[in-house]
N, C-alpha and C positions, 0 to 999 in steps of 0.2 A: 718235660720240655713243653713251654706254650708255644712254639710255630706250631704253624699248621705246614703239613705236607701230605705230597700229592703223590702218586705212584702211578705212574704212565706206560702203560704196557701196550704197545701198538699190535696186532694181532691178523694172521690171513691164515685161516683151515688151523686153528691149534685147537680146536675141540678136546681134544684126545688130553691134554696137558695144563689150558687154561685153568680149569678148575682148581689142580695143586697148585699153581702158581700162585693164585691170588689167595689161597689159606695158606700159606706160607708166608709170604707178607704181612696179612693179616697177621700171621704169629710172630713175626719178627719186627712189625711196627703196628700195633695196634692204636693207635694214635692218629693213623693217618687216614686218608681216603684213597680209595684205589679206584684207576679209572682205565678201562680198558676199550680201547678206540678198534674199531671191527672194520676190517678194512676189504670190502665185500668178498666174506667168508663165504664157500658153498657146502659147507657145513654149521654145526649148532652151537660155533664160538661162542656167539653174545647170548645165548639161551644158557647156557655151563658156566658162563663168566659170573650173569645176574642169580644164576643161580647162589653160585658162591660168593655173592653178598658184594660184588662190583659194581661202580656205575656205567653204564656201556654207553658208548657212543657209536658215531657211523663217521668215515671219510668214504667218500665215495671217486676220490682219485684214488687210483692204486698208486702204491710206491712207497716204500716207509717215511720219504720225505715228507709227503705230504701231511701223513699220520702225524706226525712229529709237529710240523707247521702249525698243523690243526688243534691238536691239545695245548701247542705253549701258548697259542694265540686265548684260549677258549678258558682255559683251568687257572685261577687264581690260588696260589699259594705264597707259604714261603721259601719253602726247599720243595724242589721235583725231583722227584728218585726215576731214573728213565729204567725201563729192561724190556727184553726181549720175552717174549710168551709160551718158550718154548720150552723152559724147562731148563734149560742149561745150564745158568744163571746160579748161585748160591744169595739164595733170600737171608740167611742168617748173617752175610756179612754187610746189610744194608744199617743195622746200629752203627757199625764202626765206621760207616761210609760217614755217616750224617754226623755222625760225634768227631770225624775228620774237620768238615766241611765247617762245622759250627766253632769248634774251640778254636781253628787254627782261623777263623773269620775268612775261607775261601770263596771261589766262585764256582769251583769245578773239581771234581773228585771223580778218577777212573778207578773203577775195578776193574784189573788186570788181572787176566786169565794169565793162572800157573804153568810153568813151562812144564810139568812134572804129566801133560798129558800122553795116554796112546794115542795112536790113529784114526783109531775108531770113533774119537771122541774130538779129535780135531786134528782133519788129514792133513796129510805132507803139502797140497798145492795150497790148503787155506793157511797154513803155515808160511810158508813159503811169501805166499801172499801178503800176509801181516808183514813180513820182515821187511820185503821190500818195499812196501808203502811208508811203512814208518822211518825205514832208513832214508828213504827220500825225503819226508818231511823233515826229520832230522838235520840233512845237511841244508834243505831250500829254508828252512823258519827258525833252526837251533833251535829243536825243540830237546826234550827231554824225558817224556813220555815214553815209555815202553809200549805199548799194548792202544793204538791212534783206533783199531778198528772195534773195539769194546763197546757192547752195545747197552753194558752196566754204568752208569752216571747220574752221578745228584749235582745238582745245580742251585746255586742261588738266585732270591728272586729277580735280582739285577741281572745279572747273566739274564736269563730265559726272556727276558721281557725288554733287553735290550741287543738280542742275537735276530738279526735279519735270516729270516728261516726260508730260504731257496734253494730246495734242494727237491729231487722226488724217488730216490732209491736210496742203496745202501750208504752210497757218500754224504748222507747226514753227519755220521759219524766224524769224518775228513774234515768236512767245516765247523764242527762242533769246536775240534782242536786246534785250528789256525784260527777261527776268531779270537779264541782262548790267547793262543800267543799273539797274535796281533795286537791286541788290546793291551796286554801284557797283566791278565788277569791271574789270578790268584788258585796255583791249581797242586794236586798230590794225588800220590796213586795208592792204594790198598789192594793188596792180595786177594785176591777171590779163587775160591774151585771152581773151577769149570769143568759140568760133567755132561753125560750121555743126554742126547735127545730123548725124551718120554717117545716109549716106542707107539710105532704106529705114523710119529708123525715125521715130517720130513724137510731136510733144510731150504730156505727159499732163497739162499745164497747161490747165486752162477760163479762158479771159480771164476773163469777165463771171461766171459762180458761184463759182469760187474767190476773186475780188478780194473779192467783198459778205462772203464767208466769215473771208478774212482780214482785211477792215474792220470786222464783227463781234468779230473776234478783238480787233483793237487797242481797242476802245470796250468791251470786258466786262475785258480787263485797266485799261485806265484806270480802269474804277468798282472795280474789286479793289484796288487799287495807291493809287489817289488819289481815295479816296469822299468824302475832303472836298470837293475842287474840282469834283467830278464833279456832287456831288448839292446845292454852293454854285451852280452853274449854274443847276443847274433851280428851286433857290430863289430864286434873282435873279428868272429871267425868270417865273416864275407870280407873285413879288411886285410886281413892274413891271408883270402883265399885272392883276390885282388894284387894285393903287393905278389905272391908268388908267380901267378901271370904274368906280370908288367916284368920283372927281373930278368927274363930273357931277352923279351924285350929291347930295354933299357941298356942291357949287354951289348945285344947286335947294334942297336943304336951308335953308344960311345965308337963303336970300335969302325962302321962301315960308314958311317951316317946316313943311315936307310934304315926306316921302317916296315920289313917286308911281311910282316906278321900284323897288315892293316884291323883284322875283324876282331883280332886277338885284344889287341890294344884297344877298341872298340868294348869290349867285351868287359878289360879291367876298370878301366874306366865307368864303365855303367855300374857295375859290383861296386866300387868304392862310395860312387854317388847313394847308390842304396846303403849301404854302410854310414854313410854319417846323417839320413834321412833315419836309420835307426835309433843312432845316439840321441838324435834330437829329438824322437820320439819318446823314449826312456827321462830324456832331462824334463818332456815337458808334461806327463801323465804321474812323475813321481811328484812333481810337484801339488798336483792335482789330487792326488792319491792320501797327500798328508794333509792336504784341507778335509779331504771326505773321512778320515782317522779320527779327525780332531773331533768334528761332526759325531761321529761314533762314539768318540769316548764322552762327549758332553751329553749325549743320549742314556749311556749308561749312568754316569753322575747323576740322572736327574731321577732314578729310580732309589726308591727308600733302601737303607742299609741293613741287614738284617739285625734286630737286637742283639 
């Protein structure tokens, strides 16, 4: 293969793991360079990385996001292999990622951890977790993907160099996938094992504040991406909750001709007028929304196509 590729391994305290990580790669793509971003470790990450024949770098914001931000912006290749530094990862199936990516002329290829794991190895609430983020992505983007939170991904160099990277935690990953569908780029998933942490070290994943985080994330890209359906929602339900008001109303009305339920009426009233202050919000950001898409996609068209 003449690309050249890049192997991006963002990294906080993996001391204990880096070093296999990166002669693992090394054995499973010898071809490439491997670059591991040290993301103010208080341990001897980047000393164990260079040792094992890495080039190390420093982000000095913390949060994978920006790690991330920092190497697509910084690392010229043609294919970026992303992974986690931990260890968990299966380096052997990074041939099959990039002979995905290359023959099938993609943008994006996830390894998707095997459902076949124990607990130990990826517990019931990070489970749990996956499911529900993807399911939600799922119905909010039709997406397709299996496995949204995989921190295993090759990228082509259009992709990477034409993905606006704002993000500063684990929801890298979330926007990784809806730019993907947004753009309606070119994407497949491969199997991968996913196995035990290298002992000693420990996961930097928060179940419960980074899940609300990346829940967060998918629902501010929904209103970004699709402000009609977003804000057609909440125009529905404050107009249903409105009409359900006023129907009493409107009852005692016909029947006594007295409005004795002044504040109420007042009340539906104001809900309806915000209800179509919605709709018209949705009519007029979608619009706006598809000029900044086009924008987008003419951004990536102007990046070279991989041979």
């Amino acid at each position: 293969m003449n690309q050249r590729i890049a192997v991006i391994i963002p990294c906080y305290n993996e001391a204990r793991a880096i070093g296999q990580v990166v002669r693992n790669f090394r054995e499973a793509l010898p071809e490439s360079v491997i670059y591991v971003y040290d993301n103010n470790s208080q341990d001897d990450t980047w000393r164990v990385a260079k040792e094992a024949g890495a080039i190390v770098r420093h982000e000095s914001r913390q949060g994978k996001g920006y790690v991330i931000s920092r190497a697509f912006a910084d690392v010229d290749a043609d294919i970026y292999l992303m992974v986690d530094g931990d260890g968990t990862y299966d380096a052997a199936a990074a041939p099959a990622m990039v002979q995905c990516l290359v023959e099938n002329q993609l943008d994006m290829v996830v390894g998707t951890r095997q459902d076949n794991r124990v607990d130990k190895v990826y517990p019931k609430g990070h489970r749990f977790g996956n499911w529900m983020l993807t399911t939600a992505i799922n119905v909010l983007f039709h997406n397709r993907l299996s496995d949204v939170l995989s921190g295993y991904r090759v990228f082509s160099r259009r992709f990477i160099k034409s993905f606006p990277t704002l993000a500063r935690g684990f929801e890298i990953e979330v926007k990784l996938t809806i730019y993907a569908l947004e753009m309606q780029l070119g994407c497949a998933e491969v199997p991968t094992r996913y196995g035990e942490r290298t002992e000693g070290t420990v996961s930097k994943l928060n179940t419960y504040r980074d899940g609300c985080r990346i829940l967060y994330t998918i629902l501010t890209l929904f209103k970004g991406i699709r402000p009609f359906v977003f804000f057609g929602i909440i125009s529905a339900v404050l107009g249903f909750t409105s009409v359900g008001l006023a129907i009493p109303i409107i009852n005692t009305f016909l029947e006594t001709g007295l409005v004795p339920r002044f504040p109420t009426a007042i009340l539906s009233t104001g809900i309806m007028l915000a209800a179509a202050i919605s709709l018209n919000c949705g009519i007029i950001l979608e619009t706006v929304t598809a000029k900044a898409r086009e924008q987008k996609r003419l951004v990536y068209l102007n990046q070279s196509a991989q041979e």
